[in-house]
C-alpha positions, 0 to 999 in steps of 0.5 A: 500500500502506498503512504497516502497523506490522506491515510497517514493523517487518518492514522495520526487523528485516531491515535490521539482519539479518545474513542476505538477506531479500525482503520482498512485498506482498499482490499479489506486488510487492517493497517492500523486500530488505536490505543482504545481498540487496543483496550477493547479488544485485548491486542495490541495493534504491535502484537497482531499488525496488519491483518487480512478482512478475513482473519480481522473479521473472525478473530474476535469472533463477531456475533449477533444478538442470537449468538450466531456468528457473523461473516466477515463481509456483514461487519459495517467496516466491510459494508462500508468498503464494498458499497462506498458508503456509512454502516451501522451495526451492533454485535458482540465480540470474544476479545483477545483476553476472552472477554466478551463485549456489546459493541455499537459500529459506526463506519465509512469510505475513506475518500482521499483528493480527486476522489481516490477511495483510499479504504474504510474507517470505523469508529466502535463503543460499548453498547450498553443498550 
């Protein structure tokens, strides 16, 4: 993947935000989450650098309210690659500690100059509703 400033400036926002942020690529890979995620997720982005959709869409085992797993492709960071626009999703995920947490997930394309698609981002909470 090139440096592009867009993705580098995204990268430097989300690293002195407050609020857990997952950053893709145009081809799905995961190249970067922040210090929060880092938190709700039980791994550091050092221990586990940049992953494929596939693997990042399973290894913290996303289910639905059902308990039914989700596929890679349904999480809204996808959604929102794929189809160029925002998603919104709730699920829970088995972090790598093993502990279990309710997320909400807001997402959207990440657009550079000229109208580049550059990837996605995804901002995520704990969902207490």
């Amino acid at each position: 993947m090139t440096a592009d400033v867009e993705v580098i400036l995204m990268k430097q926002v989300a690293s002195y935000l407050a609020m857990p942020i997952f950053l893709v690529d145009l081809a799905g890979t995961l190249i970067f989450y922040n210090e929060p995620a880092e938190a709700l997720l039980g791994r550091r982005f050092d221990e586990t650098g940049e992953m494929p959709l596939e693997e990042w869409g399973t290894v913290f085992v996303p289910v639905d309210a059902e308990g039914a797993v989700l596929a890679p492709h349904q999480l809204p960071l996808a959604v929102a690659l794929a189809e160029r626009r925002p998603a919104h999703g709730r699920f829970s995920i088995t972090a790598g500690d093993g502990r279990r947490h309710d997320l909400a997930v807001t997402a959207f394309p990440l657009i550079g100059q000229n109208a580049r698609e550059l990837g996605a981002v995804a901002l995520f909470w704990e969902d207490d509703s």
